[in-house]
TORKOLSE-902353 format. One record per atom (N, C-alpha, C): residue in three letters; z, x, y. Coordinates in steps of 0.1 Angstrom, whole numbers, padded with zeros to 4 digits, always signed. Layout:
AlaZXY ...
***
This chain:
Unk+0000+0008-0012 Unk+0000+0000+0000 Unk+0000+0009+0013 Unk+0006+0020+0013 Unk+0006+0026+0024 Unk-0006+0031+0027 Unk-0009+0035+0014 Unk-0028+0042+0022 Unk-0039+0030+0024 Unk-0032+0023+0021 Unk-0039+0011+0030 Unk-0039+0012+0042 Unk-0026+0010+0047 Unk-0020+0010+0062 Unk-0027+0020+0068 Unk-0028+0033+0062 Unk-0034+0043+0066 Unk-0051+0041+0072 Unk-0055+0039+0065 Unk-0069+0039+0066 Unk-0072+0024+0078 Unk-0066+0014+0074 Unk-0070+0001+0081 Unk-0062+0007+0097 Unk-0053+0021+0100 Unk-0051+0020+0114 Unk-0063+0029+0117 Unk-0070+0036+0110 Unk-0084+0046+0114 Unk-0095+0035+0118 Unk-0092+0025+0110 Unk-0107+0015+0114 Unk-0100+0011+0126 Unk-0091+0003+0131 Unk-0083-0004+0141 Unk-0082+0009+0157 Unk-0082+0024+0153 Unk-0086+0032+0163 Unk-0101+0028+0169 Unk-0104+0033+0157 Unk-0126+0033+0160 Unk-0127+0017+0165 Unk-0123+0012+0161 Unk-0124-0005+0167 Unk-0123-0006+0180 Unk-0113+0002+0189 Unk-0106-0001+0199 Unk-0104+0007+0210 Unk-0111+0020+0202 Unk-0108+0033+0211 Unk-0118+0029+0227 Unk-0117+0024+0240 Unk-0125+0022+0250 Unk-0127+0034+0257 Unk-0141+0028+0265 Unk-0141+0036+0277 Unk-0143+0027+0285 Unk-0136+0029+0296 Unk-0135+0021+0308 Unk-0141+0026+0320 Unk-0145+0018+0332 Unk-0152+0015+0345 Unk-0160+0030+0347 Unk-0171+0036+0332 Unk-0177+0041+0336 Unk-0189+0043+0340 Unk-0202+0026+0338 Unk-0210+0027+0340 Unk-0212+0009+0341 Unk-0226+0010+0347 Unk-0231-0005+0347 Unk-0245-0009+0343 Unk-0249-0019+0339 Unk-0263-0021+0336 Unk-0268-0020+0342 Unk-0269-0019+0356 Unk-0279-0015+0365 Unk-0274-0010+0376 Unk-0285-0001+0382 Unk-0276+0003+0396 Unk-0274-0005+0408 Unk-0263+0001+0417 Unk-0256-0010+0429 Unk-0267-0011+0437 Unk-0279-0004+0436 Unk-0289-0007+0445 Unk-0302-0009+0436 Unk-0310-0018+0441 Unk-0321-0025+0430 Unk-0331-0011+0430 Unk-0332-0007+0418 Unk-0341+0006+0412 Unk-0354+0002+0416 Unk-0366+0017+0421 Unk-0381+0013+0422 Unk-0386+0016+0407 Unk-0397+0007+0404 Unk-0398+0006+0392 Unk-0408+0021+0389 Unk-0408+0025+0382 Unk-0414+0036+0380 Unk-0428+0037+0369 Unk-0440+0038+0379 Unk-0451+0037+0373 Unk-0459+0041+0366 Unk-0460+0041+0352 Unk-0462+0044+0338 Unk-0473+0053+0340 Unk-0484+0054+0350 Unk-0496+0057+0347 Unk-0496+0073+0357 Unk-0482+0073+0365 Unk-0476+0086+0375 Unk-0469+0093+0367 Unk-0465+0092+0350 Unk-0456+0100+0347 Unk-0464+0110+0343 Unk-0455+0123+0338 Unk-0459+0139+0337 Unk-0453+0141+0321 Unk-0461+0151+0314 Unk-0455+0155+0302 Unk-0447+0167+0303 Unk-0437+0168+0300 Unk-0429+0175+0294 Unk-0425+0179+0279 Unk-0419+0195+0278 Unk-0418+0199+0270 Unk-0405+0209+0275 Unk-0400+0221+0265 Unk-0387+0230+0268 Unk-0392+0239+0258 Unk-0391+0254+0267 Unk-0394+0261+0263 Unk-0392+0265+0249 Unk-0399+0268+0236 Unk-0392+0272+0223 Unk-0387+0257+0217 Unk-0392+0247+0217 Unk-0392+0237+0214 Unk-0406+0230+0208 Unk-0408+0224+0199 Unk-0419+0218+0192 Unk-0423+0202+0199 Unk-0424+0197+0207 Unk-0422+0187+0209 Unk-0430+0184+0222 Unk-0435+0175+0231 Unk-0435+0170+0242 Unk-0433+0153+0242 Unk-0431+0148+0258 Unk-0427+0136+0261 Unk-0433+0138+0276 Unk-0433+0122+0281 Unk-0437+0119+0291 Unk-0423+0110+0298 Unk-0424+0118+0312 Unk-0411+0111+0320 Unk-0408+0111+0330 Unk-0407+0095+0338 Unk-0410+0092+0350 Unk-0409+0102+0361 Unk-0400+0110+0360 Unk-0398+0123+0366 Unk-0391+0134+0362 Unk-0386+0144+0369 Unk-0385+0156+0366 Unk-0369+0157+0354 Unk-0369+0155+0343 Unk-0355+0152+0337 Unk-0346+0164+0342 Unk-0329+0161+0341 Unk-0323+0169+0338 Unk-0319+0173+0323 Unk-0319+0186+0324 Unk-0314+0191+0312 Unk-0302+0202+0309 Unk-0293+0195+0298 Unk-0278+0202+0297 Unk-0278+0208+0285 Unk-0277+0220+0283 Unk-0276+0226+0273 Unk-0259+0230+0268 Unk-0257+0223+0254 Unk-0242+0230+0247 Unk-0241+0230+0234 Unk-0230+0231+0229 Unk-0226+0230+0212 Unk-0222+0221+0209 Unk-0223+0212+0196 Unk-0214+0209+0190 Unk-0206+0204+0175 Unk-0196+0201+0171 Unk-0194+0199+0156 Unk-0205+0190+0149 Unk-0210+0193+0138 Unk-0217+0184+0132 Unk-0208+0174+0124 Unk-0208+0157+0125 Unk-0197+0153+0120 Unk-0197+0157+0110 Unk-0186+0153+0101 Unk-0183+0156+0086 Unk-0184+0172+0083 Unk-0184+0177+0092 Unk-0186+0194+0087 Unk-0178+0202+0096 Unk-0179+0215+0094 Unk-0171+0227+0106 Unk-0183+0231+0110 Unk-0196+0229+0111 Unk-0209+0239+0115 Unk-0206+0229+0133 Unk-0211+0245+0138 Unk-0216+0242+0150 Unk-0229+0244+0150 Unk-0237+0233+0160 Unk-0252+0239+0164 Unk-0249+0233+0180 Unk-0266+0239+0182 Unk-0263+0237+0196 Unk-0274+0227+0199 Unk-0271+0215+0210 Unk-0275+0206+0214 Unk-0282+0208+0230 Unk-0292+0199+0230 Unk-0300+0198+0241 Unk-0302+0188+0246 Unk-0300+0180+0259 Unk-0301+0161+0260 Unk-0304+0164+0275 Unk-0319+0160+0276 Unk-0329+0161+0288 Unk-0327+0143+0288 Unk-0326+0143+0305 Unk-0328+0129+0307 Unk-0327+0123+0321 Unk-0332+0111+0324 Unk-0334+0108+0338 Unk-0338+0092+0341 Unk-0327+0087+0356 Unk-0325+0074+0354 Unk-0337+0069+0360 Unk-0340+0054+0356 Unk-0355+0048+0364 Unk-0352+0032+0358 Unk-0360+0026+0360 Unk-0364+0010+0358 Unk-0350+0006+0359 Unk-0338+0011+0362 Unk-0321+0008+0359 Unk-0317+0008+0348 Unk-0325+0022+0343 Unk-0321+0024+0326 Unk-0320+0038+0326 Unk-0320+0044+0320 Unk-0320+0062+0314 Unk-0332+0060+0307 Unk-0339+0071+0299 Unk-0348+0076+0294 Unk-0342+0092+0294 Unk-0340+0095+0281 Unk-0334+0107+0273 Unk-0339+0108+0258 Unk-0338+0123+0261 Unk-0342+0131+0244 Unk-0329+0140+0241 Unk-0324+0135+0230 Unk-0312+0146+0225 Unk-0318+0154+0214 Unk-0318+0169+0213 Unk-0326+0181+0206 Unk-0317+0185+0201 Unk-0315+0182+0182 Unk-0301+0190+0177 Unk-0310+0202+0168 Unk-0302+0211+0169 Unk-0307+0222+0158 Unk-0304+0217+0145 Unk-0313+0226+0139 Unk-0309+0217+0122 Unk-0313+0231+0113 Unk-0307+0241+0114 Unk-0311+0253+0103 Unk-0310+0250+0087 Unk-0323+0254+0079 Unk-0323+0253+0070 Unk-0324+0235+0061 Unk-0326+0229+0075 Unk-0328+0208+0073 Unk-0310+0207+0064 Unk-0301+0216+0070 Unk-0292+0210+0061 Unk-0287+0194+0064 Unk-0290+0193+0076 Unk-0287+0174+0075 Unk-0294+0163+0077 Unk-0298+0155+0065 Unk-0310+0147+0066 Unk-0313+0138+0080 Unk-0326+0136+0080 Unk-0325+0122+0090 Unk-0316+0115+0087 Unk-0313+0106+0075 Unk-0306+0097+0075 Unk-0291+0100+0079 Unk-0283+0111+0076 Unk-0275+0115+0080 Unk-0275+0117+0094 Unk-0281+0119+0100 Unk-0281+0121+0113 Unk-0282+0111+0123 Unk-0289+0102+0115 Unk-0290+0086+0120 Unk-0275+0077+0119 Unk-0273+0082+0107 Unk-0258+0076+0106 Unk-0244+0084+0119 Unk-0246+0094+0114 Unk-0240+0100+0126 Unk-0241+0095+0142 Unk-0250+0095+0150 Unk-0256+0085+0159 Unk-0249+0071+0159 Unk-0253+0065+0149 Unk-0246+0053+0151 Unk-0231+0053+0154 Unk-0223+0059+0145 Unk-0210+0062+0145 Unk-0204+0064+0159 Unk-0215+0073+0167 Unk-0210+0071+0181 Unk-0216+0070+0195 Unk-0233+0064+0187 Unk-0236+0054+0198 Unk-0238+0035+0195 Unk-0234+0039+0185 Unk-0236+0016+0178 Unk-0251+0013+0181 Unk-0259+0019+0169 Unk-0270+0015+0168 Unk-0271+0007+0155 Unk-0279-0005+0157 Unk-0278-0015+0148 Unk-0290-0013+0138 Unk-0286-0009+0126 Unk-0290-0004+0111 Unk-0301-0014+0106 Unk-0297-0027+0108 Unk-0306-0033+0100 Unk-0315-0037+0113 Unk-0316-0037+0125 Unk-0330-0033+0131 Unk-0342-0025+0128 Unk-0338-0016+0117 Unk-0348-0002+0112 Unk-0364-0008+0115 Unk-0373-0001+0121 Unk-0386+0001+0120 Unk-0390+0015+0117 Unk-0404+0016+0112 Unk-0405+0029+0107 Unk-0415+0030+0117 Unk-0414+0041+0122 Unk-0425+0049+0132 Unk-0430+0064+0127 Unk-0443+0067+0131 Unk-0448+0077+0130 Unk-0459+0084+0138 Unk-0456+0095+0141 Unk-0458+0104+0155 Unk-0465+0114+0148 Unk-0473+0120+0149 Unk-0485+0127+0141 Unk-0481+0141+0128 Unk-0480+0127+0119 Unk-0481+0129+0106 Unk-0462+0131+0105 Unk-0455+0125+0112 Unk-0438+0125+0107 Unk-0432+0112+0108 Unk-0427+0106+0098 Unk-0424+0094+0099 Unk-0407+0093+0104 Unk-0406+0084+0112 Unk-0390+0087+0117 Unk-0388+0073+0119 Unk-0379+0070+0122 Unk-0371+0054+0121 Unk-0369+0050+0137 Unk-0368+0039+0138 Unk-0364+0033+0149 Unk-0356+0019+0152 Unk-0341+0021+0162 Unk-0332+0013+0162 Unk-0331+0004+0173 Unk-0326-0009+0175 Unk-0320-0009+0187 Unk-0308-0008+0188 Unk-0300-0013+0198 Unk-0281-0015+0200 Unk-0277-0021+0197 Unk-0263-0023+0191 Unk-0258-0034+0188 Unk-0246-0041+0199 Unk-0253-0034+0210 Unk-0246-0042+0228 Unk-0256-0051+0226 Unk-0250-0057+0239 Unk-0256-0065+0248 Unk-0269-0062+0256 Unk-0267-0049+0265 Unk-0276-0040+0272 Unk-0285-0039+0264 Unk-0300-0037+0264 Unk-0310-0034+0260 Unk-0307-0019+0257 Unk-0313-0015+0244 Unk-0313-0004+0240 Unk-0326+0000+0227 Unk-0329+0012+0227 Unk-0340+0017+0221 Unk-0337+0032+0215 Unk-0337+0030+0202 Unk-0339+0047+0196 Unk-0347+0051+0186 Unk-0356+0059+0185 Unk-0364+0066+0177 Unk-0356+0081+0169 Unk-0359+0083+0162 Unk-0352+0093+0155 Unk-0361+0103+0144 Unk-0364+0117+0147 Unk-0373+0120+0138 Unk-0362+0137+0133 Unk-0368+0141+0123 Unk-0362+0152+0119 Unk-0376+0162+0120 Unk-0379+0170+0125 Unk-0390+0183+0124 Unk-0388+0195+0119 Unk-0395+0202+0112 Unk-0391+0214+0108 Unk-0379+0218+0109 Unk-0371+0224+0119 Unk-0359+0231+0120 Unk-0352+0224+0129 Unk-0354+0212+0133 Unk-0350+0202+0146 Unk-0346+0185+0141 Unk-0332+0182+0152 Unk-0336+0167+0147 Unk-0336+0160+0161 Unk-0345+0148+0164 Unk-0349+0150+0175 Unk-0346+0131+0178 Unk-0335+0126+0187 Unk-0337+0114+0188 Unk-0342+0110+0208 Unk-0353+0102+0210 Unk-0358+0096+0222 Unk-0348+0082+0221 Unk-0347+0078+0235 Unk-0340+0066+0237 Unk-0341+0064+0249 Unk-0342+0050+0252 Unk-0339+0041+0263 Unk-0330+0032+0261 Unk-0326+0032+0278 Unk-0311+0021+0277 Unk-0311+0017+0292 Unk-0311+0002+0286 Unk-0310-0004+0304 Unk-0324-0014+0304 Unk-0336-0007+0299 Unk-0349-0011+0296 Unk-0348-0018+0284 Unk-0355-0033+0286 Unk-0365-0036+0273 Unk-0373-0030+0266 Unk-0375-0031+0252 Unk-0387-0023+0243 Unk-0396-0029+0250 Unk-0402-0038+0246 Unk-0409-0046+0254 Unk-0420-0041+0269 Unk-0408-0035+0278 Unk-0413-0035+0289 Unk-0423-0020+0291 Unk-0430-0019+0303 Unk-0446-0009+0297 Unk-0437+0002+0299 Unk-0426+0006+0306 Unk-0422+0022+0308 Unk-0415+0029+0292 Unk-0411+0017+0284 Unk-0406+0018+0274 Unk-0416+0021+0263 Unk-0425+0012+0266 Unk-0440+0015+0255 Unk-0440+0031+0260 Unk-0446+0029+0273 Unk-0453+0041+0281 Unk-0440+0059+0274 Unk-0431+0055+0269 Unk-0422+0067+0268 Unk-0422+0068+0254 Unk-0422+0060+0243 Unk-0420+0058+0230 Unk-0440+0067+0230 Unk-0448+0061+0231 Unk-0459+0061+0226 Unk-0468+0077+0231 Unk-0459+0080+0239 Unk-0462+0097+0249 Unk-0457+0106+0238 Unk-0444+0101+0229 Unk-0446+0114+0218 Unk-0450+0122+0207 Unk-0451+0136+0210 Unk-0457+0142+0205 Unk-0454+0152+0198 Unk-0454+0159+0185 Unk-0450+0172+0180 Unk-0465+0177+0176 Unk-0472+0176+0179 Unk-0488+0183+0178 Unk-0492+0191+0189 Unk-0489+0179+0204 Unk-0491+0183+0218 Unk-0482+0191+0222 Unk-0480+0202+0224 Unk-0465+0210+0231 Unk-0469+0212+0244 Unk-0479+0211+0250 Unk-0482+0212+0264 Unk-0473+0201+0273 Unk-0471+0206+0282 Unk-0464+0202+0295 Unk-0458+0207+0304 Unk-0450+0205+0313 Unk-0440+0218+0322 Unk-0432+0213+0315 Unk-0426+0233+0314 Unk-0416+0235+0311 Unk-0402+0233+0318 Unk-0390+0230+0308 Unk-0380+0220+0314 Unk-0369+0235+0315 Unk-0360+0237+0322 Unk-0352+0248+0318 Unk-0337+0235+0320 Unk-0329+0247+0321 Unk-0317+0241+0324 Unk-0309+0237+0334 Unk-0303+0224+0337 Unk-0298+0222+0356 Unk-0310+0212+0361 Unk-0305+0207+0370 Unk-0313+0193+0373 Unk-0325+0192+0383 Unk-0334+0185+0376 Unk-0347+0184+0379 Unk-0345+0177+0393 Unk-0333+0168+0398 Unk-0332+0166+0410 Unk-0323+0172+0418 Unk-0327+0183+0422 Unk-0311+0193+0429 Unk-0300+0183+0436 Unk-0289+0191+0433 Unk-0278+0189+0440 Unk-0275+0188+0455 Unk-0273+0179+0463 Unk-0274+0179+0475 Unk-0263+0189+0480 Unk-0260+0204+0492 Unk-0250+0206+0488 Unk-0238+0198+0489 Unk-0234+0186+0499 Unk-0226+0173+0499 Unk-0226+0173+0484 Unk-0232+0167+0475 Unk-0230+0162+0465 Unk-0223+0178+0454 Unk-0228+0186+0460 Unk-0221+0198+0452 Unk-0209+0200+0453 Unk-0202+0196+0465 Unk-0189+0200+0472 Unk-0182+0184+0468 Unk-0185+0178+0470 Unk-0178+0162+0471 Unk-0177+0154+0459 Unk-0169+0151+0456 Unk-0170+0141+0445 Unk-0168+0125+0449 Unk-0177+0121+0443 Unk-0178+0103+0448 Unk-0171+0096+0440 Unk-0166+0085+0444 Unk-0162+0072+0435 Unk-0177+0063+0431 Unk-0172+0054+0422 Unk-0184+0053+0417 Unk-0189+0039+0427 Unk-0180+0034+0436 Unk-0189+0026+0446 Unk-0196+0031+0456 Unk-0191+0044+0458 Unk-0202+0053+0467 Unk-0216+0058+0463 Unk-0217+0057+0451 Unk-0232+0064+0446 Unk-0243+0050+0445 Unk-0256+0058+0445 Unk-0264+0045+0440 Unk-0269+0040+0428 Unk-0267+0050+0421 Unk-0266+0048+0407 Unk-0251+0052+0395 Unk-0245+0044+0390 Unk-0238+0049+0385 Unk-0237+0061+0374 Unk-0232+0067+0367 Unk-0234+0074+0358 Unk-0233+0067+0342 Unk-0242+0067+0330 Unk-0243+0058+0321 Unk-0240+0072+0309 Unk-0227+0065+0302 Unk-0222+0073+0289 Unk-0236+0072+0278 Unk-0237+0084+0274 Unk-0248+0079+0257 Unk-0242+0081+0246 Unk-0231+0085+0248 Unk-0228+0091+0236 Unk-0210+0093+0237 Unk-0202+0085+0233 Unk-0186+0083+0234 Unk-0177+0082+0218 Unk-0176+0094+0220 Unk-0169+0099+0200 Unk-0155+0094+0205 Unk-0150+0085+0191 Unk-0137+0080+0192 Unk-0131+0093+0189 Unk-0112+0089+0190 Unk-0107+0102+0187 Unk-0099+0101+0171 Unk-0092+0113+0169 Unk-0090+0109+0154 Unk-0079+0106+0157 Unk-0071+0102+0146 Unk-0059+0094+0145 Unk-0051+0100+0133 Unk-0044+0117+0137 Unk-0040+0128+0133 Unk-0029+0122+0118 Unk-0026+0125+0110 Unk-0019+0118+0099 Unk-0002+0118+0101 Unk-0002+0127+0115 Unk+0014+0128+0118 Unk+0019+0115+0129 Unk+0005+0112+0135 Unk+0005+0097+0139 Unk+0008+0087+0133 Unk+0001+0089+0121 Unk-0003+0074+0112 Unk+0017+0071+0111 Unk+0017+0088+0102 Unk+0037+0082+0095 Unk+0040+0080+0107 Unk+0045+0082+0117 Unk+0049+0075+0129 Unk+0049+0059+0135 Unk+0034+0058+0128 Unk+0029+0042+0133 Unk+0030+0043+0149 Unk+0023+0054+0154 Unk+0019+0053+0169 Unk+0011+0044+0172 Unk+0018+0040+0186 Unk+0006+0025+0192 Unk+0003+0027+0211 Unk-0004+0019+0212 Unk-0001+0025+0230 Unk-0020+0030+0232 Unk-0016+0030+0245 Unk-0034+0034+0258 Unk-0029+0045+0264 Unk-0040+0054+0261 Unk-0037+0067+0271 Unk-0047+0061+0281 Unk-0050+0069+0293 Unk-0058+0068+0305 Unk-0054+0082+0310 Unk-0072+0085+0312 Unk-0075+0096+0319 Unk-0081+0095+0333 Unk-0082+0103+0341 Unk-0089+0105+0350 Unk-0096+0114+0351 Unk-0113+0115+0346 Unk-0120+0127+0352 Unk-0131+0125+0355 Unk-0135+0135+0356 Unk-0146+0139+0368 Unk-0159+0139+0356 Unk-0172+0131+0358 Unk-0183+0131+0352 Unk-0191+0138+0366 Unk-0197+0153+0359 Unk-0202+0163+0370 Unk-0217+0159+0372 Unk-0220+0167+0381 Unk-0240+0166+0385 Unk-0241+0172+0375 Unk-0238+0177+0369 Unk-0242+0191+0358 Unk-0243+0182+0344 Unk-0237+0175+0339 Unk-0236+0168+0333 Unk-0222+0173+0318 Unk-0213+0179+0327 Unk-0197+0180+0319 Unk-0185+0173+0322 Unk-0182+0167+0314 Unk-0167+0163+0320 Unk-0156+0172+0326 Unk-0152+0170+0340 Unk-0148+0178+0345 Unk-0130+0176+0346 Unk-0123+0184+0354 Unk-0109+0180+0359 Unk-0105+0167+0349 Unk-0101+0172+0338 Unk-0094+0161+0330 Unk-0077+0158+0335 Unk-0074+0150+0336 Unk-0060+0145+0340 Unk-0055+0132+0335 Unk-0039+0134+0333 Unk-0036+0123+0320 Unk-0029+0113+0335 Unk-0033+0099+0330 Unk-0027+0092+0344 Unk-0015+0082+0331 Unk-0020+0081+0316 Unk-0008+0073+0313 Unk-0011+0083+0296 Unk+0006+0082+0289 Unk+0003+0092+0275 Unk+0009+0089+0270 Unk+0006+0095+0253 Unk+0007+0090+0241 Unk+0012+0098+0237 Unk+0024+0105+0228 Unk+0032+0116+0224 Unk+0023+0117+0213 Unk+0016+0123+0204 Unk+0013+0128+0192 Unk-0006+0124+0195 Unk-0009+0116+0203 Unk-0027+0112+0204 Unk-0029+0118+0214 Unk-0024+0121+0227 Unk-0031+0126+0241 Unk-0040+0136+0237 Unk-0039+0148+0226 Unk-0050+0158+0228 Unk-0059+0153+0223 Unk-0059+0140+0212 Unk-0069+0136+0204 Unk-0081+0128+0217 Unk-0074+0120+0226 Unk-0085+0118+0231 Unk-0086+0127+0246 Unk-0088+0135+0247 Unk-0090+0146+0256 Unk-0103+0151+0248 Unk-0098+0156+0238 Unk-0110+0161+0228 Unk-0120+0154+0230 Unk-0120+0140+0228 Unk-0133+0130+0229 Unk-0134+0127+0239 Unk-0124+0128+0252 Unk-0138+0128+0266 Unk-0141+0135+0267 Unk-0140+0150+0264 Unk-0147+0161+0264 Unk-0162+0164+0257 Unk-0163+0155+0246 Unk-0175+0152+0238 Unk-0183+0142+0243 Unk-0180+0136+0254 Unk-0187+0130+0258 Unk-0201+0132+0269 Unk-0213+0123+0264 Unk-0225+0126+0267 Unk-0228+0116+0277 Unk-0237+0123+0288 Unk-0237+0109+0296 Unk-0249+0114+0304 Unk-0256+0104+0315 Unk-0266+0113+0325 Unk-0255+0110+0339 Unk-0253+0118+0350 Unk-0247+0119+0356 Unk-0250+0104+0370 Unk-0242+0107+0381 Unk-0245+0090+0387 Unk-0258+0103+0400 Unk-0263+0089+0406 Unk-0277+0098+0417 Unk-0269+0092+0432 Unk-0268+0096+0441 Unk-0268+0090+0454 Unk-0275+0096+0460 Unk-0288+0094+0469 Unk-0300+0096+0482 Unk-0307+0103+0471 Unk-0312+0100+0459 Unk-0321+0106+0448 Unk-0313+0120+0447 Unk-0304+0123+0446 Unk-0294+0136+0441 Unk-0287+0130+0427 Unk-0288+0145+0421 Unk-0272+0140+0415 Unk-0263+0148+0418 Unk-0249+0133+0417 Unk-0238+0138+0420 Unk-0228+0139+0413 Unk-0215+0144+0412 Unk-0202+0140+0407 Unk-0197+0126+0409 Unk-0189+0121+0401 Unk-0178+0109+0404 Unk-0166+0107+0395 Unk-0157+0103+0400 Unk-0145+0104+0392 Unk-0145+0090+0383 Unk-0141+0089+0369 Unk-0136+0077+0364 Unk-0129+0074+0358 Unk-0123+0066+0355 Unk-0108+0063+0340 Unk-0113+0061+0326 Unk-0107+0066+0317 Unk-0113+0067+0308 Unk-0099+0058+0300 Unk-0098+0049+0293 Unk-0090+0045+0282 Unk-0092+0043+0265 Unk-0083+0048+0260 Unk-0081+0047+0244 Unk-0071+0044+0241 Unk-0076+0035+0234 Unk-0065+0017+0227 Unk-0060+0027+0212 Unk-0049+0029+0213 Unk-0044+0033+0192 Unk-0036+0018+0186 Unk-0040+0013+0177 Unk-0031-0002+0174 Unk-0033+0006+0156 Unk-0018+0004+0153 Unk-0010+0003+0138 Unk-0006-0009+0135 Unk-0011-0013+0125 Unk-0009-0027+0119 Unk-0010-0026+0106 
***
């Protein structure tokens, strides 16, 4: 009975763990729609791949744990807001294909809620790869392919499939074509210096900043015998750069606080824009632990 209790408080975490007032479905100011037939292809240097995108993406280069394993690799997530959605490519290494598509897809889900039994099979010259939507509310879109030494998922959020910028971005890729400008690292829309020095609240920007990617935290086994319960809240800083910055505990949890520190730190996001910059902005972050 107890490892019952045990495991049903891990699902009751992952159930519950939030993030709070960090983004919205659209920005505070009505987006110009961005016209399918003006976009440019892109590609990153030493990368097999190109895409087309409304404009100049930013791109954040870091590491990270592969779930279920101790391997690190290193991740790449180019991306850029328009129609009052995102348009992003996340580039995982994958040495030696040790983790399948489908594993990788499962992964993804785990900590973006992509809905499984949406699957469509897509195919990009000569690689067949799957495609999801969300299981929000928000409109959402993901493709997911595995390449040679690469596993590679495109996505839109905010946008209809449906709508032409979403055709127009799904149907531009390519692992045959590698031509395009090359993307480096640091944002395709410079930092105003204002915006480099200042940090905004998020009613000051014009676009908010939209999370992609929010890993619950774990629910340590010195917790469980305890039967810890309770909301931490953070306060930090989501940078132009695209890292979570100045973490600070505003409410805490004796035995969980590092656990979700850990996972706002893992968190993926495209940063908020104000006067076509990106900027900084501070937000709260909460995670619910309930033992039952």
């Amino acid at each position: 009975m107890k490892k019952q209790l045990s495991l049903l408080a891990c699902l009751l975490v992952a159930a519950t763990a939030a993030v709070a007032q960090t983004q919205s479905d659209a920005p505070l100011k009505p987006a110009k729609q961005a016209d399918p037939a003006t976009w440019n292809r892109y590609t990153v240097n030493g990368e097999k791949f190109s895409v087309t995108f409304p404009s100049i993406p930013l791109m954040m280069t870091g590491e990270a744990i592969v779930t279920g394993s101790k391997r690190v690799r290193s991740e790449r997530l180019l991306g850029v807001h328009a129609d009052g959605g995102v348009y992003a490519v996340l580039i995982c290494e994958n040495p030696k294909r040790q983790q399948s598509l489908r594993d990788f897809i499962v992964e993804r889900t785990q900590l973006e809620g992509w809905h499984l039994a949406s699957e469509q099979i897509v195919k990009v010259d000569g690689f067949t790869g799957k495609q999801y939507s969300s299981m929000s509310s928000a409109p959402a879109t993901a493709q997911f392919f595995a390449v040679e030494d690469r596993l590679y998922q495109f996505r839109v959020e905010g946008a209809r499939a449906e709508s032409a910028g979403v055709n127009r971005f799904f149907s531009s890729i390519s692992f045959a074509n590698i031509n395009g400008l090359a993307i480096s690292n640091g944002p395709g829309v410079s930092s105003s210096d204002e915006g480099a020095e200042r940090i905004f609240t998020s009613k000051e920007v014009d676009m908010k900043p939209r999370l992609l990617t929010r890993p619950m935290p774990s629910y340590p086994e010195s917790a469980r015998k305890k039967r810890i319960s309770g909301t931490i809240i953070l306060k930090v800083v989501l940078s132009s750069r695209g890292s979570v910055d100045n973490i600070q505990i505003v409410q805490a949890l004796p035995g969980l606080t590092e656990q979700a520190i850990e996972a706002a730190r893992k968190i993926k996001f495209m940063p908020a824009m104000k006067n076509g910059k990106y900027v900084s902005t501070t937000t709260q972050l909460e995670y619910s632990f309930y033992y039952q």
